[in-house]
N, C-alpha and C positions, 0 to 999 in steps of 0.2 A: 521605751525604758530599757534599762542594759539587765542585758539577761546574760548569768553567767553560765558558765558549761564545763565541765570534766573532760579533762584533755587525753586522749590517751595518744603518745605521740609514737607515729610508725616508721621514725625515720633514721633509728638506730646506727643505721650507714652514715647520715647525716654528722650526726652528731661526734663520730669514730673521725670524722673527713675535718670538722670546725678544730679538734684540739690538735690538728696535727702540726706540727712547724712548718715555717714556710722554706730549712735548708730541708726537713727531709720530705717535704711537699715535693719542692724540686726532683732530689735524687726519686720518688716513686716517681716522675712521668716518664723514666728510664724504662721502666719493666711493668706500670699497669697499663691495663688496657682497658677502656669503658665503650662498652657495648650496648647498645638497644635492650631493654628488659622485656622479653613479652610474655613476663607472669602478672597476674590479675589483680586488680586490688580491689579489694571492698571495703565501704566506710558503714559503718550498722548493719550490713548485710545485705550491701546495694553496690551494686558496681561503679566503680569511678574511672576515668580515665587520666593517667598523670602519665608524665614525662618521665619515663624512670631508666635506669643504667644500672648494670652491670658493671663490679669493678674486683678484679680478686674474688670473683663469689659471694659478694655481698649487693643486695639488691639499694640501690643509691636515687630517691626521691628529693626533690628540693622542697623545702622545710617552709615556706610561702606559699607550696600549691597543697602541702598538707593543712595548713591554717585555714587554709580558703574551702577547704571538701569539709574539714571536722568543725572550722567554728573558733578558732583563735588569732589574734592580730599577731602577724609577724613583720618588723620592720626594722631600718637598718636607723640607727643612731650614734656613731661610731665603734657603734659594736651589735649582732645580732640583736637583737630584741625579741621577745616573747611575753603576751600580756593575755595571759587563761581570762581574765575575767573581761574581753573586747572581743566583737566578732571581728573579724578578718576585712583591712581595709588597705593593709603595706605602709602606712602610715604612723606616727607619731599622734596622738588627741591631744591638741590643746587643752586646757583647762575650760574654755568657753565651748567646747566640741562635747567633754566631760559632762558638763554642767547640765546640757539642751541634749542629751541623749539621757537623762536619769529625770527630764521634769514630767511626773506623769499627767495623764490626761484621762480623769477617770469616768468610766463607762457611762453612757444615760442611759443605754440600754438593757439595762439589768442585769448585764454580763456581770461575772465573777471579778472580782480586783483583789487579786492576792497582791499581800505589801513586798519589797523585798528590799536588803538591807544597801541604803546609797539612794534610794527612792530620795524625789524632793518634790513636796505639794505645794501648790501655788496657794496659797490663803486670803481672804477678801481683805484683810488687813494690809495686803503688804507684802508680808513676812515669806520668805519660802522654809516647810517645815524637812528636816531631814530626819529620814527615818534610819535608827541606826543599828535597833535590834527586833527580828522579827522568831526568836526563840520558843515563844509562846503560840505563836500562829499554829488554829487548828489543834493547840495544847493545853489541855487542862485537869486536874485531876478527879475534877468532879464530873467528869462529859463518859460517854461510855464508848467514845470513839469518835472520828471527824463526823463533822455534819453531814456528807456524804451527795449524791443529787437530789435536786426538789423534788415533792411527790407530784405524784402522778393523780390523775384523776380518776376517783370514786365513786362520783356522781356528771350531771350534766352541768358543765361550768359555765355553757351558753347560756343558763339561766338565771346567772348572777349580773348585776348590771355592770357594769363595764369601770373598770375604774384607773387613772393613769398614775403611769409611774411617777414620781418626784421628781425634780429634776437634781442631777448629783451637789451635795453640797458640802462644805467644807466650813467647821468652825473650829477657830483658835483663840486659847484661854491663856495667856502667859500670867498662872498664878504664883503666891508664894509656897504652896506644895510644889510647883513645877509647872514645868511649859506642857499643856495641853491640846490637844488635837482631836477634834470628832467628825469623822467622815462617814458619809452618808452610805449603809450598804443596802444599794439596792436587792443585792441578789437575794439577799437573809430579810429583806424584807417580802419579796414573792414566797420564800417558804414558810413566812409566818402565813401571809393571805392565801396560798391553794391548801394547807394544813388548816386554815380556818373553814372555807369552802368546803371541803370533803366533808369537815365535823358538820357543817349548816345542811350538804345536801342529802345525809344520810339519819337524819334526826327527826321522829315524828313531829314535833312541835313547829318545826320549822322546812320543811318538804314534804312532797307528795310525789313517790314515783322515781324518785333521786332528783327531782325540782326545786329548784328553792320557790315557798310559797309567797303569794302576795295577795294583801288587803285589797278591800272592795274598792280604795282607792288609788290602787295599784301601789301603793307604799310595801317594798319589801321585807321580810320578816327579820332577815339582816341586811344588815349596811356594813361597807366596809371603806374604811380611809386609809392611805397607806402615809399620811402623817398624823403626830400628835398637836393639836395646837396649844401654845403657849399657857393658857389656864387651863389646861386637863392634866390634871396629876396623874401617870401613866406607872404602870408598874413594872418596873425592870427587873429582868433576870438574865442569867450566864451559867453558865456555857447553854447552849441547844437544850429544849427539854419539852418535846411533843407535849408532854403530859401538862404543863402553863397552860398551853392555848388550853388542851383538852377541859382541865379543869374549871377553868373562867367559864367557858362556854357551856359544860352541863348543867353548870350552876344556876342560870337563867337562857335558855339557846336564844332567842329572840334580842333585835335590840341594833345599838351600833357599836363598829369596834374601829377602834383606831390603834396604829400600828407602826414601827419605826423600828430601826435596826440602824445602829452605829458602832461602826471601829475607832477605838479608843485609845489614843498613843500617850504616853508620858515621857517626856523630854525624850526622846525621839524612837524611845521602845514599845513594840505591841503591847497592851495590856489586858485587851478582852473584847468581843463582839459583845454588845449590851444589845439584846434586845425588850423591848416596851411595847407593853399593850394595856387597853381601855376599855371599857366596854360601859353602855350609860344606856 
C-alpha cells in the first residue's frame, strides 16, 4: 500500500543550481569551483552518506539521492520531477504500477489495518472499492479518545479455550443510500474478546483464582465466538466503550458471547468501527 510521507527537502543548493540559466550556467563555470563536501548529513538523526559538493559555499547534494535517504520519488520527464506522495524509485508510475501499489491485502493476523486515502479493496463481487476519505478515522465525538492498545491480561487467559481468529472479510452493498463496504476488523475484534476474558476471569460466578470455571462436564462458564452468525441479532455500538461489554456481562456473567467488529465505508468515506456483541 502507498504510504505517504512529509518532505523536508535539504537540497536548497539544489534547487538555487535547477533555476539557473544555461548562458549564465556557462559564464559561472568561469570562476566556480566544486569541491568534495566533508560535512555530515543526517536524515531523522541518523547519519547518511551522499555525494555532496561545495560550490561558492553552498553545500550542493543531488536531489535523487535525497528522495532515496528521505522517501520521495524523483524522476526525469522532460523536466525534474518530484512526487511527495511515492517512495523513491527514479522512475515515472504508470497507471497499472499506481493501481497494484494501493490494492491492499488485509491482515489475517489480527494486525491493525489502518485505511488510508487512495486505498483500493478487492470485493467478493468484482468490484474494487476506493477509499477516498479517511477523516473520521480513530474520530469521533462521542469516544473519549483513540482506542489506544489491546488490554493486557487480568487473569490466566490459558484458561479459556482457545478460539480462532476469522478469516479477513470483505462485504459490499452498492445500495440506493450509497455504495457500502464492511470490512472485517480483526484487531477491534481481540479487544472486544481479551476485555471480555479479563471481565469472565476476575468474576465470582464465573472463576475461581483468576480461572475461568468449568462444569462437571467440562462445559465452560463462558463461551466465546469471535463471529455473529446470521440469525442472532447482535447489538451494535460506536465509537469503543469498555463499559458495553462490561455491562452485558454483569448482567448475567455466565453463558456465550459472540463478537464482531467491522469498518464501515460509505461511497468511499470512513464512517465508523461498528462493533457487535451477543450473549444467550
Amino acid at each position: 500500500m502507498r504510504k505517504s510521507k512529509n518532505v523536508g527537502l535539504l537540497a536548497a543548493g539544489f534547487l538555487a543550481g535547477v533555476l539557473m540559466g544555461a548562458p549564465t550556467a556557462q559564464a559561472a563555470v568561469e570562476y566556480l569551483q566544486a569541491l568534495p563536501s566533508q560535512n555530515t548529513i543526517y536524515v531523522d538523526g541518523q547519519q547518511v552518506e551522499m555525494e555532496a559538493y561545495i560550490i561558492n559555499g553552498t553545500n550542493f547534494v543531488k536531489l535523487r539521492d535525497i528522495g532515496q535517504a528521505v522517501g520521495f520519488n524523483v524522476y526525469w520527464d522532460g523536466a525534474v520531477q518530484i512526487d511527495s506522495t511515492q517512495d523513491y524509485t527514479g522512475q515515472p508510475q504508470t497507471a497499472a504500477t499506481i493501481a497494484d501499489s494501493d490494492v491492499v491485502t488485509l491482515p489475517a493476523d489480527g494486525s491493525r489495518y489502518k485505511p488510508e486515502v487512495g486505498d483500493q479493496i478487492p470485493c467478493p463481487d468484482g468490484n474494487t472499492y476506493n477509499v477516498t476519505d479517511v477523516s473520521r478515522w480513530n474520530k469521533n465525538a462521542f469516544a473519549s479518545g483513540p482506542a489506544g492498545e489491546l488490554p493486557e491480561a487480568t487473569c490466566d487467559w490459558s484458561s479459556f479455550p482457545e478460539v480462532a481468529l476469522p478469516e479477513p472479510e470483505v462485504r459490499h452493498y452498492q445500495l440506493e443510500a450509497g455504495d457500502y463496504l464492511f470490512v472485517r476488523n480483526l484487531y477491534e475484534t481481540r479487544r472486544m474478546q481479551y476485555t471480555l476474558m479479563n471481565l469472565a476471569g476476575n468474576h465470582p460466578q464465573t472463576s475461581v483464582d483468576g480461572r475461568l470455571k468449568y462444569g462437571s462436564k467440562g462445559t465452560p462458564a463462558v463461551r466465546i465466538q469471535l463471529t455473529v452468525p446470521s440469525e442472532v441479532s447482535a447489538h451494535p455500538f460506536w465509537p469503543w466503550r469498555e463499559s458495553e461489554i462490561a455491562n452485558l456481562f454483569n448482567s448475567c456473567p455466565p453463558g456465550t458471547y459472540y463478537l464482531e467488529v467491522w469498518d464501515v465505508f460509505k461511497d468511499g468515506a470512513f464512517q465508523r468501527t461498528e462493533y457487535n456483541i451477543k450473549a444467550v
